[in-house]
C-alpha positions in Angstrom: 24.9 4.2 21.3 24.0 1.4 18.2 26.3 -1.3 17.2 27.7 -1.1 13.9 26.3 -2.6 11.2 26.6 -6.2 10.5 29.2 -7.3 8.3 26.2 -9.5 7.0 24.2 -7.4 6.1 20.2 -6.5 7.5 16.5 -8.0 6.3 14.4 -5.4 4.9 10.9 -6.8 5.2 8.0 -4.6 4.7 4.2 -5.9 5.5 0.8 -5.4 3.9 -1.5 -6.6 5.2 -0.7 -10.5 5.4 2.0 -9.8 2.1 5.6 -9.5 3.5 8.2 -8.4 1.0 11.6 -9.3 2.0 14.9 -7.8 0.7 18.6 -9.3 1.5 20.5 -6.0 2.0 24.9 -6.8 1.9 27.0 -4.1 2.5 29.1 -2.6 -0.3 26.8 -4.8 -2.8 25.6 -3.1 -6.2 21.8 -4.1 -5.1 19.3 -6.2 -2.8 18.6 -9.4 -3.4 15.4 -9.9 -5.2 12.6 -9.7 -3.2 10.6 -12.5 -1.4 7.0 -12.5 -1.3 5.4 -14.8 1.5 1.6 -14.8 2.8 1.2 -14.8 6.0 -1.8 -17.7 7.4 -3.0 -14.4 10.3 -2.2 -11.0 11.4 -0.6 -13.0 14.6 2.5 -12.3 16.1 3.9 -15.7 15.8 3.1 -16.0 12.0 4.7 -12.9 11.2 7.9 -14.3 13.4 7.6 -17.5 11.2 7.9 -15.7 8.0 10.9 -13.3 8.8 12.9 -16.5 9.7 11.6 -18.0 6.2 13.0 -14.8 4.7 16.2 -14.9 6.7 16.9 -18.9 5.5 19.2 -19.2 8.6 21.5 -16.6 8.4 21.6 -14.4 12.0 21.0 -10.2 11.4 19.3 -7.7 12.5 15.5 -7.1 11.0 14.4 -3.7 9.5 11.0 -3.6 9.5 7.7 -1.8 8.2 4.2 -2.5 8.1 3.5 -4.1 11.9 2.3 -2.9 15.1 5.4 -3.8 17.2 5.6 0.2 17.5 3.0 2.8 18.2 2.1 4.6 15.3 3.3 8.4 15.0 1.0 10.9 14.7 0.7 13.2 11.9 1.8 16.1 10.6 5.2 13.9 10.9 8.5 14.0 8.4 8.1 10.3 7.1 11.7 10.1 6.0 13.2 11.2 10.1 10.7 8.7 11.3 13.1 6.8 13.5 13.7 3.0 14.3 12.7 1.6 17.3 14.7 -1.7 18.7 12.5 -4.6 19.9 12.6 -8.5 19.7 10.1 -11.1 18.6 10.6 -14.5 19.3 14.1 -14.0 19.8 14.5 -12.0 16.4 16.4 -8.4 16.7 13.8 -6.4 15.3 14.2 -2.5 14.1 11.2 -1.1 13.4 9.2 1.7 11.4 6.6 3.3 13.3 3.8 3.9 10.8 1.3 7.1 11.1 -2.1 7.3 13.1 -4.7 10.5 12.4 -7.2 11.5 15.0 -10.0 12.7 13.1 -10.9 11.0 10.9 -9.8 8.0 12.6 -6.8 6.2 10.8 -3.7 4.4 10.8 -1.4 3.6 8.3 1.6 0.8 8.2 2.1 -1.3 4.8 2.1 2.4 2.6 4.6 3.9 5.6 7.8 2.8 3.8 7.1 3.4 0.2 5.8 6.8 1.3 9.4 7.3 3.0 11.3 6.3 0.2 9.3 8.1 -2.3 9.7 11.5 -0.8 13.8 10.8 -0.4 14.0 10.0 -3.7 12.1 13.5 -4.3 12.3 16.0 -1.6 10.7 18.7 -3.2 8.1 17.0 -4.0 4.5 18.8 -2.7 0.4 17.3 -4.0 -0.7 14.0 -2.8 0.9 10.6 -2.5 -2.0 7.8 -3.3 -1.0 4.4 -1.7 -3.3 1.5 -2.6 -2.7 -1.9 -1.0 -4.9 -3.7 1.8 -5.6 -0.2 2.9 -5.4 2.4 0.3 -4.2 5.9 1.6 -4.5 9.5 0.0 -1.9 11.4 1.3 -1.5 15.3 1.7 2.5 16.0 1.5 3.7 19.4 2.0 7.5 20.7 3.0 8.0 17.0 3.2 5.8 16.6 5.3 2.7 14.4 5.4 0.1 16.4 6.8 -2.6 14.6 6.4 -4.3 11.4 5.0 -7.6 9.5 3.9 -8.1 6.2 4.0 -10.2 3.4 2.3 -10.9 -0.3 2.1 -11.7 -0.4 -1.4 -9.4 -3.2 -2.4 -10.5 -5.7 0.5 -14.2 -4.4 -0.8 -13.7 -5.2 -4.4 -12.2 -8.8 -3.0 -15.2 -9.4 -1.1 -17.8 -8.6 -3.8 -15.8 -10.5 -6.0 -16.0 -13.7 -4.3 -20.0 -13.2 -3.6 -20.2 -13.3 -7.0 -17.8 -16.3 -7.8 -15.3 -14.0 -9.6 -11.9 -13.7 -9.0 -10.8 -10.6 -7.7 -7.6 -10.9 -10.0 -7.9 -11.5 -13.8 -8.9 -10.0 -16.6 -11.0 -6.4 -16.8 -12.5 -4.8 -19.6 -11.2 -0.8 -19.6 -13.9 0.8 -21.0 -16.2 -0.7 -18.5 -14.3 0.0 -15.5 -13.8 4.1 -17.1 -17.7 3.5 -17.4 -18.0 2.6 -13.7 -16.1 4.9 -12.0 -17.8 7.7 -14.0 -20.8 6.1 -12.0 -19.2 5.7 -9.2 -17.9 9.4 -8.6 -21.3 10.9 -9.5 -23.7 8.5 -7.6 -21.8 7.4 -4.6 -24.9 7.0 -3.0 -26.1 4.3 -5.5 -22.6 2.1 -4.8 -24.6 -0.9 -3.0 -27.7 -1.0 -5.8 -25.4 -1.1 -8.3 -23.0 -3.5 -6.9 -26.5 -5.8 -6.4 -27.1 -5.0 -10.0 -23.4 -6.0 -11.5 -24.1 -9.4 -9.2 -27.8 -10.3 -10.6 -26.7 -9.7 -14.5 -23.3 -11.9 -13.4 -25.9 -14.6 -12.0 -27.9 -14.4 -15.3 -25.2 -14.8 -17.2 -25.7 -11.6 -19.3 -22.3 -9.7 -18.1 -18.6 -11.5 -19.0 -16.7 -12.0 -16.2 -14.3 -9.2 -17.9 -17.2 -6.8 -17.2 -18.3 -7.9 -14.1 -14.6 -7.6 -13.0 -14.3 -4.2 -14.4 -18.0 -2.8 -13.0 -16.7 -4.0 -9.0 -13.9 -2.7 -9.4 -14.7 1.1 -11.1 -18.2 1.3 -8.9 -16.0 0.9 -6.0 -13.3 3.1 -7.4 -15.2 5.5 -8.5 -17.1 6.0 -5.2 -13.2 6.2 -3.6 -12.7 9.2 -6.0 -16.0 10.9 -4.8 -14.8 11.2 -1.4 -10.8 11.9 -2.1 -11.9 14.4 -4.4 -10.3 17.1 -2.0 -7.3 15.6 -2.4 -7.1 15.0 -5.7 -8.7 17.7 -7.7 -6.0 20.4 -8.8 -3.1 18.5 -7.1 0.2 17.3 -8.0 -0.5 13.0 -8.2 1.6 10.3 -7.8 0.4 6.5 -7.6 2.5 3.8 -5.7 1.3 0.6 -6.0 1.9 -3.0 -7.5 1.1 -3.9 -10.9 -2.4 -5.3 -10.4 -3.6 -2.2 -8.6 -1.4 0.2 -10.3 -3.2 -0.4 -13.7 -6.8 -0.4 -11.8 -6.1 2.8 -10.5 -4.3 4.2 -12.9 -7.5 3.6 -15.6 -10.0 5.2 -13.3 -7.5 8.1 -12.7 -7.0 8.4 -16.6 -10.6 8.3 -17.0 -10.8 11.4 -15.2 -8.1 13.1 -16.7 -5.7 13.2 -14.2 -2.1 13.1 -14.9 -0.5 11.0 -12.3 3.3 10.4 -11.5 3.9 6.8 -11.4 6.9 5.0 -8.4 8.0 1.6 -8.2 6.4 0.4 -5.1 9.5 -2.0 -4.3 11.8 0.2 -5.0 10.3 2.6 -2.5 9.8 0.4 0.1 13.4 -0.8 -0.1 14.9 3.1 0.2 12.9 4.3 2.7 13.6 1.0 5.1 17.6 1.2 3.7 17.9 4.6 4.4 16.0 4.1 8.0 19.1 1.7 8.7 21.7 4.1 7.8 20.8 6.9 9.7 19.7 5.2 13.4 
């Protein structure tokens, strides 16, 4: 048997990779608090501790949270919204936690998307295509019945990052669209040719004959474009929806309208924050 709900209230904190998004949830209030965004310094155990007691500011009640490892991920097909919570403690914090999904073949795991992908599907139930997730991990997701069935994974977003700062660019900034359409053109019909071009984009950036706009936009469509290529199976002919944060919401969103693909757009917080609330209310 649970204990009933604080009258204070629960954390909602949802992790990303080393991004933890925090969300004050009171009882009978209209809304959360806004949320906090912190960066965690690792992937340890003890940071993560360290920024859930930033995010609590001293006030003593229970944790809901997505995105870690403190639970062994379900496997799939699985009902992301009757995922249910599993009671642990770290470093002395009550902890209720959202198992994320593992696949066996191929190989993957996913945690940060696990919450928005819950919320999204409660907030439409009869929704049936694919769910695309990008974020440290970017996952293509097959939902059916409300169901997720399956899912593909990449690491473009920690790639285009990487290249990025090879090539003394920020990863973040400014990116001309017509370039990145351009790209990601390239990208989906020479996958093969992702690592020559790449070189390519970095020699005319050394030369100083490609803006950093361009250069931006070439990393990031290349890269995009060769994600394409391989999710094309779960893409092509499907219903689409896109949750992710602005940044990458408007990256993906140009190489996906450069294909032609209509796409259903979710507020990545708001998603996250339903499917951790409604987690809570039904343990």
């Amino acid at each position: 048997m649970h204990p009933p709900q604080s009258a204070a209230g629960f954390l909602a904190a949802n992790l990303d990779g080393l991004t933890l998004t925090a969300w004050t949830v009171i009882p009978g209030a209209p809304a959360a608090a806004p949320a906090q965004v912190l960066q965690l310094p690792d992937s340890g155990a003890a940071a993560l501790a360290a920024a859930l007691r930033q995010a609590l500011g001293g006030a003593i009640c229970p944790v809901v949270l997505g995105g870690s490892f403190l639970l062994p991920p379900h496997p799939v097909p699985a009902v992301p919204a009757g995922l249910p919570l599993g009671e642990t403690r770290l470093d002395g914090l009550e902890i209720h936690a959202l198992p994320g999904l593992r696949q066996a073949a191929p190989c993957g795991v996913m945690q940060g998307s696990l919450a928005r992908l819950s919320g999204f599907l409660q907030l439409n139930p009869d929704w049936d295509g694919v769910v695309c997730l990008p974020g440290a991990v970017t996952h293509w997701v097959q939902v059916s019945a409300r169901e997720a069935v399956s899912f593909q994974s990449a690491l473009t977003v920690q790639m285009a990052q990487a290249a990025a700062q090879a090539m003394g660019l920020a990863a973040a900034g400014g990116w001309d669209k017509a370039a990145l359409a351009e790209a990601a053109a390239d990208g989906i019909a020479r996958p093969e040719q992702l690592a020559a071009r790449l070189a390519s984009v970095q020699a005319s950036s050394a030369l100083d004959e490609m803006p950093a706009a361009a250069a931006r936009a070439r990393i990031w469509g290349l890269l995009l474009g060769a994600e394409l290529a391989a999710a094309r199976p779960y893409w092509l002919g499907q219903n689409l929806a896109l949750i992710a944060e602005p940044p990458l919401q408007a990256l993906y969103g140009a190489a996906l309208e450069a294909q032609a693909l209509p796409v259903s757009l979710a507020d990545p917080g708001r998603m996250a924050l339903e499917g951790l609330s409604r987690a809570w209310n039904r343990r």
